[in-house]
LOMARSE-789491 format. One record per residue: residue in one letter; x, y, z of N, C-alpha, C in turn. Coordinates in steps of 0.1 Angstrom, whole numbers, plus 5000, padded with zeros to 4 digits. Example, Ala and Ser with C-alpha at 12.3 -4.5 7.8 and 13.67 -1.06 7.14 Angstrom:
REM LOMARSE-789491
A513249435078512349555078513249675078/S512849785071513749895071512950005079/
REM end
This chain:
REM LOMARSE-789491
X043457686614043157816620042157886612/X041057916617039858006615040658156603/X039658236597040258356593040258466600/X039558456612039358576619040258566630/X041758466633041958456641043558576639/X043258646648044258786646045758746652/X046558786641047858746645048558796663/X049058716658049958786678049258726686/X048158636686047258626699047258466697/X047758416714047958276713046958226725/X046758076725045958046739047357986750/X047658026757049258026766048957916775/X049657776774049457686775050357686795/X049957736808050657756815051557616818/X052357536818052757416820053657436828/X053157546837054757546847053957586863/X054757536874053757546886053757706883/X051857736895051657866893052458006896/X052857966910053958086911054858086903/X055657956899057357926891056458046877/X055158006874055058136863054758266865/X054258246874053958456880055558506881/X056958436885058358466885058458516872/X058358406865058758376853057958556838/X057058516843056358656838057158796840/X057158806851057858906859059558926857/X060158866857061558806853061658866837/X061058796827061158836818060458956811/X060259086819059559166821057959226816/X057359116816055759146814055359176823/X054259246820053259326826051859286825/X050859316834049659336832048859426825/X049859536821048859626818048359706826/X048459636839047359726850045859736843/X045559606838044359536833043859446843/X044459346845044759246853045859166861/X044959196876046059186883046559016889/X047459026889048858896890047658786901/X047158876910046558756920045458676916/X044558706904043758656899044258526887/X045258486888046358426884046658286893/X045658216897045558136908045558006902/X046057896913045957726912044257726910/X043757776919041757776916041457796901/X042257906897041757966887041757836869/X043457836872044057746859043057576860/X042657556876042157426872041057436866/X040257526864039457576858039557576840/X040157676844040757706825042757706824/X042857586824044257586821044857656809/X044157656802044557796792044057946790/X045057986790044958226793044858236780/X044158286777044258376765045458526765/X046358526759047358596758047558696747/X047758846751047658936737049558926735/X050158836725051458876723052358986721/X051359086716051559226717053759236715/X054059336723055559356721056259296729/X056759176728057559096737059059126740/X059459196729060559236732061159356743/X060259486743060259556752059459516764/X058759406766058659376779056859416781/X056159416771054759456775053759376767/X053559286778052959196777051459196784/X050359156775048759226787048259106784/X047659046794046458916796045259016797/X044758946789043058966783042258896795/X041158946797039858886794038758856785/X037658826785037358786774036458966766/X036558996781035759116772036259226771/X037859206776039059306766039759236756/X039159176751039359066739038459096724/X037059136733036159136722036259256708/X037359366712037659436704038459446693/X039159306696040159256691040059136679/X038759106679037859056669038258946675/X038258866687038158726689037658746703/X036958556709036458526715036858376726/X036358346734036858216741036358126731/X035558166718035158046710036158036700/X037358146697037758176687039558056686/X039058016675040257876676041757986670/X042957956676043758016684044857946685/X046057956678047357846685047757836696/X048357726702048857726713050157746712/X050357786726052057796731052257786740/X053557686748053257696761054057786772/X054357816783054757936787056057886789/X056357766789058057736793058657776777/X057857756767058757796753059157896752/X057958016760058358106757059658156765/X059758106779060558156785061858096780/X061857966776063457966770063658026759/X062758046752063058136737063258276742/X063058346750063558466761064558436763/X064858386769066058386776067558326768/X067058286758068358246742068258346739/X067258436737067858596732068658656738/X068258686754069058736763070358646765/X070358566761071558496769071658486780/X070658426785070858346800070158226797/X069858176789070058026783070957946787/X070857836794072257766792071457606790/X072357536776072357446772072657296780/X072557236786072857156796073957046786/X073356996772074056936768075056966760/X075457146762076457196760077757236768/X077457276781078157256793077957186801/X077257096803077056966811076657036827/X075757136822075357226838073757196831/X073257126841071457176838070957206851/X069557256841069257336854066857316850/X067157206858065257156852064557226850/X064457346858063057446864063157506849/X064157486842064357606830063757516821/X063757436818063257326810061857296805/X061157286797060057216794059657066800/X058657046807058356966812058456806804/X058556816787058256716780060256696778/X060556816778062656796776063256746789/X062356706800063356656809063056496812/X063956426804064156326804065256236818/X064756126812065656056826066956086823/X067356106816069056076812068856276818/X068956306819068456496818068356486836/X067556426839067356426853068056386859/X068656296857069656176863070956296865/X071456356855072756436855071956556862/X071256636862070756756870070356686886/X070256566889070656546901071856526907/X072356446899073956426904074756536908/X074556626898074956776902074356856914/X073056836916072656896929071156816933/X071656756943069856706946068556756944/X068856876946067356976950067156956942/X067556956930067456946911065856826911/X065656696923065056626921062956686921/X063456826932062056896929061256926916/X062156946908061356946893061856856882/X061656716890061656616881060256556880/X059856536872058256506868058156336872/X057256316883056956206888057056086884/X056656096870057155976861058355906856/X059156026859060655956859061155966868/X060755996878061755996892062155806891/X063155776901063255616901063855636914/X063655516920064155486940066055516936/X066655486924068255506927068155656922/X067155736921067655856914067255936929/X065855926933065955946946066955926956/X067655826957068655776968069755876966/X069955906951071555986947070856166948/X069956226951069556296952069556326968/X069356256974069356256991070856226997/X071356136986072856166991073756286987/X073156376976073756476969073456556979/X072256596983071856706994073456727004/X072356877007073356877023072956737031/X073756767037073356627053072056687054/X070756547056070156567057069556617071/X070056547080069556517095068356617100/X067256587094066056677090065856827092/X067156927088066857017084066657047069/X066656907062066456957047065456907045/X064156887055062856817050062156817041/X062456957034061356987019061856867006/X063056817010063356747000063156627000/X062456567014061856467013060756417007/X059756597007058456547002058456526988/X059756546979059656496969060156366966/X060456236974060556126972059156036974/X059155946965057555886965057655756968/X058655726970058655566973058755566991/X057855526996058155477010059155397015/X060055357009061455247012062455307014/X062455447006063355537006063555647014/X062655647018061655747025061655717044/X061455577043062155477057063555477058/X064155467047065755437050066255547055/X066255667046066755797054066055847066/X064655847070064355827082065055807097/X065455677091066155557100067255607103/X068055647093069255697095070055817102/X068655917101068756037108067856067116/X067555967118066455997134067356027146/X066956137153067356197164068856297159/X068756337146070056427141069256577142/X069856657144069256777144068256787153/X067656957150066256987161065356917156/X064856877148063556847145063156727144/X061956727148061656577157060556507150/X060456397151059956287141058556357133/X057456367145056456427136056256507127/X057256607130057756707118057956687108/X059056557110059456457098058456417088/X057556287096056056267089055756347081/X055256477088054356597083054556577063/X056256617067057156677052056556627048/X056856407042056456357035055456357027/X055256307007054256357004053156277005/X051556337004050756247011050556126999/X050156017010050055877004051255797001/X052555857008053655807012053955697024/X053255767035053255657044052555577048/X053255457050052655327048052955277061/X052255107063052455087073053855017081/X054755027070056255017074056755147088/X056455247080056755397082055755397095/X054555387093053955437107054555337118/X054955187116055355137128056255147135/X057255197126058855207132058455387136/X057355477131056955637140056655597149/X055455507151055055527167055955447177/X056755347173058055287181058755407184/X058955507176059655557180059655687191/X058355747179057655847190056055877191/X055655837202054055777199053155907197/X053756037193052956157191052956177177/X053556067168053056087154052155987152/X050955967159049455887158049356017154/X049156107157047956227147048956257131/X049756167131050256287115049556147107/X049856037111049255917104048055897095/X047555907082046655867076045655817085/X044855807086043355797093043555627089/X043355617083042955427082044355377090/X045755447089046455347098046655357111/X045255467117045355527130044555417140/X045355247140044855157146044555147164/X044155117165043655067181045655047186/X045654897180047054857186047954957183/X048055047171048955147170048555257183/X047855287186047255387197047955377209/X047455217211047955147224049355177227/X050355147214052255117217052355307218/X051655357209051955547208051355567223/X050455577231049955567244051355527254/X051955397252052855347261054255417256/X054155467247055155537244055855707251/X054155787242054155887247053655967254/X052655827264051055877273050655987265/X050056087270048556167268048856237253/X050156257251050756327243050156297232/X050656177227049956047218048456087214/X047656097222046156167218045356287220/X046756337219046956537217046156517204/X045856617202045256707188043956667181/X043456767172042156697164042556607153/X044256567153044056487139043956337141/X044056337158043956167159042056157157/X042256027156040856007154039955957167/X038956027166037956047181037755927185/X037455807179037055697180038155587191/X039255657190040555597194040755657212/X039855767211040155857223039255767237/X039155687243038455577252038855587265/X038755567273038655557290039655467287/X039455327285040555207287042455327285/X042055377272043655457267043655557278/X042855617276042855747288043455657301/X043055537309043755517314045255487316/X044955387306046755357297047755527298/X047155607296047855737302048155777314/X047455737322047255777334048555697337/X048655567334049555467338050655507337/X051055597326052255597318052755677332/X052555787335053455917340052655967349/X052856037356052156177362052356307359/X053056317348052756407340051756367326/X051756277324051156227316049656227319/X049256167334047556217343047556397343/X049056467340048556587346048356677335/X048656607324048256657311046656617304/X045956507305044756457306043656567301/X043156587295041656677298041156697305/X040556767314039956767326038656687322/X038356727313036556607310037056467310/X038656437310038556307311038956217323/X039156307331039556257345038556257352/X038356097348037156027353037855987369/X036655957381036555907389038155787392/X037255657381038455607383040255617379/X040055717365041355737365042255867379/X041355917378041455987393041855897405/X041455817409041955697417043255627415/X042955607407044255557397045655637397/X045455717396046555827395046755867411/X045755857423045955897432046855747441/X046555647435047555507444048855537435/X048755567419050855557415050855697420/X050355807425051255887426051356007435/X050655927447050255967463050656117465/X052156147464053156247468052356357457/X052156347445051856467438050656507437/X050056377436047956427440048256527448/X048756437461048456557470048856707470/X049856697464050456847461049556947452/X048756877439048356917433046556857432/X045956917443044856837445043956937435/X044057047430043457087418043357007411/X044156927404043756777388042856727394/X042156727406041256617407039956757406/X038756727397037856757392037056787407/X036356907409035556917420033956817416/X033756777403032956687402033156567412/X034256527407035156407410035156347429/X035756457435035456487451034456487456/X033356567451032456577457030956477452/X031156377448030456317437030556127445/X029456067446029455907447030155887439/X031255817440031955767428033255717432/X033455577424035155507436035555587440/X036255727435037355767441037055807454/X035655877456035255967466034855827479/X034555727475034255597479035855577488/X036755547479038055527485038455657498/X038555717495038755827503037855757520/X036955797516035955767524036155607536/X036555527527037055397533038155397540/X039055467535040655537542040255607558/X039455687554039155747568038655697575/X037955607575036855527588037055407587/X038355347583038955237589040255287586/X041155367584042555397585043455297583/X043055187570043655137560043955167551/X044755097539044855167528044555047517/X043955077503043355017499043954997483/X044454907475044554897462043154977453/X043755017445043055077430042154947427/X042154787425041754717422040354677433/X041154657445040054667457038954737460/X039354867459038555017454037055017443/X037754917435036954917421036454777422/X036354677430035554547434034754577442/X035154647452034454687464033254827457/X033654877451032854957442031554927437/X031754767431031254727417030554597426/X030154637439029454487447030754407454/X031454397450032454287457032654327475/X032254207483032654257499033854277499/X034654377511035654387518035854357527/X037154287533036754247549037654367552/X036854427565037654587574037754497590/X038854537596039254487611038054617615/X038054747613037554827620036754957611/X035754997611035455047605034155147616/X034555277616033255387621032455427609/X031455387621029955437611028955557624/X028255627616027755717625026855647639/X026455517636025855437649026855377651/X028055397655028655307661029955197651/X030755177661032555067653031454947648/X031654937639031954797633033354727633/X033454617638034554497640034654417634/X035954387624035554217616034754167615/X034354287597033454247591033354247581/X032054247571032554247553031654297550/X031854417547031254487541031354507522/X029854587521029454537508028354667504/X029354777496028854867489027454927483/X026454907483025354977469025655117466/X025755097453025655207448024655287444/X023555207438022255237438021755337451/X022055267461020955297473022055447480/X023455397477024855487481024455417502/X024755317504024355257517025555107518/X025755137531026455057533025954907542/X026254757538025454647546026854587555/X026554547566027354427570027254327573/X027954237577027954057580029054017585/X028753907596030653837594031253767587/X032553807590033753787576033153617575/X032853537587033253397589031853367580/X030453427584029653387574029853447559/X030753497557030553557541031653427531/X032353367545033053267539032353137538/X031353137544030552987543029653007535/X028853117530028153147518029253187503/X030053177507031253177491031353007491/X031552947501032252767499030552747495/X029252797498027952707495027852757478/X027952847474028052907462028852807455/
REM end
């Protein structure tokens, strides 16, 4: 240590999460001074300079002032000026042995982590402040957590049946993390994706996302981006139609006409949930052969683009009324795409056409005909 380094003044090593120390400050009754205020005391801030410079000043009566550097400079030191350290958990247990609210863990066999120095909480230390209360497992330092300390921590909890989700996101092993899943799926209000959410990130794997979208295909959006597969899309689609590719977290790429229709397939609430930009022509069609009785009820879902527009649907429509058949979704969309139709009867503005096969352009939006019997001797010469 330098000679100009003035007694009482330490560099305050924070080693405790940020708020757990703004409590902890406050608790053991320090002050700012009304120098500096508590909110400039931030996660931003520490990653920065993990060490405060601290005026030790009177600790015993509770008046404690953080410096800056240029309510410092009076004090004959600097951010250059070499400075012991100390860290803030020391101080608070050396506080709190004064006061007597200390308690010794391996003297009453009660611990209690958050009170602890991050370097005194060992596995044997952890192990017993879990057994005694799970939650205890939140401020066990990642390194010693283990899958049987986690397991006895999740069994120590209340019942989980995910109203105790915070206490998931402190298990790190995905195996563990599946099992209680598994076990309390469908227990309580709260429903899978929620579930996901808790977890901490880089937890879920692709164990976990297969048995989520099996189960409910609207946790595709909580899923890590790389495991937000096509085939996963597809089973969450058949699962939960449109639902499934709700939100900005699925990935756009996933979002396609083919799935859009796979929705359409699912329900009719599922088509009636849809985006209106994606109720295309043909899923419009589509939804109008599974689900005749409600189109019609609700002829608003169908896009005034959509109706009034060349396009299968408006095509179908159009074939329904001037031969007063009725037509497959499939037929619709061959007949669309060039394929003849044979019609017993079909009105055209010159006049009935009779058993014949007609044959769409879309280009020209024009209709040709032939008979059925030559459209069959030019298919056998083909």
């Amino acid at each position: 240590m330098k000679d100009n380094t003035v007694p009482g003044v330490y560099l305050l090593n924070i080693d405790m999460g940020c708020e757990q120390a703004k409590e902890e400050f406050k608790r053991m009754g320090f002050t700012d001074g009304e120098k500096l205020d508590f909110e400039r005391f931030t996660p931003q801030a520490l990653s920065v300079t993990p060490l405060w410079l601290v005026w030790h000043g009177t600790i015993h009566n509770g008046n404690m002032l953080l410096k800056s550097d240029e309510e410092l400079i009076p004090l004959g030191i600097s951010s250059k000026t070499e400075l012991p350290i100390r860290r803030l958990s020391e101080l608070v247990r050396e506080h709190s042995q004064r006061t007597g609210r200390y308690r010794d863990g391996t003297e009453n066999g009660d611990y209690s982590l958050e009170r602890l120095c991050r370097f005194e909480r060992t596995s044997e230390k952890c192990m017993a402040a879990v057994r005694q209360d799970g939650w205890e497992l939140a401020h066990v330092p990642e390194e010693v957590k283990t899958p049987e300390m986690c397991r006895l921590a999740l069994d120590n909890s209340a019942d989980l049946a995910y109203e105790n989700l915070e206490l998931l996101h402190y298990v790190p092993f995905p195996d563990i993390c599946l099992e209680y899943i598994k076990a309390n799926n469908g227990c309580g209000d709260v429903e899978l994706p929620e579930v996901l959410s808790a977890l901490a990130p880089g937890v879920i794997d692709s164990r976990i996302a297969d048995y989520a979208i099996e189960q409910d295909g609207r946790c595709l959006g909580v899923l890590p981006a790389h495991l937000q597969t096509v085939e996963r899309a597809e089973k969450a689609v058949n699962e939960a139609g449109t639902e499934a590719l709700a939100g900005e977290t699925v990935r756009a790429e996933l979002k396609t006409e083919r799935l859009y229709r796979k929705c359409a397939e699912h329900s009719w609430m599922s088509f009636a949930l849809l985006p209106k930009a994606e109720r295309s022509p043909e899923i419009c069609l589509l939804a109008a052969k599974l689900y005749p009785q409600e189109t019609a009820q609700r002829p608003d879902l169908i896009p005034e683009s959509v109706k009034n527009g060349c396009n299968v649907y408006s095509l179908c429509k159009m074939m329904e009324a001037r031969t007063g058949e009725k037509f497959t979704y499939q037929q619709m969309t061959d007949f669309y795409n060039g394929k003849p139709l044979n019609v017993r009867r079909m009105e055209m503005p010159d006049g009935i056409q009779k058993d014949k096969a007609v044959k769409f352009d879309k280009e020209k939006q024009d209709f040709s005909f032939s008979a059925i019997r030559q459209e069959r001797k030019r298919g056998l010469r083909m």
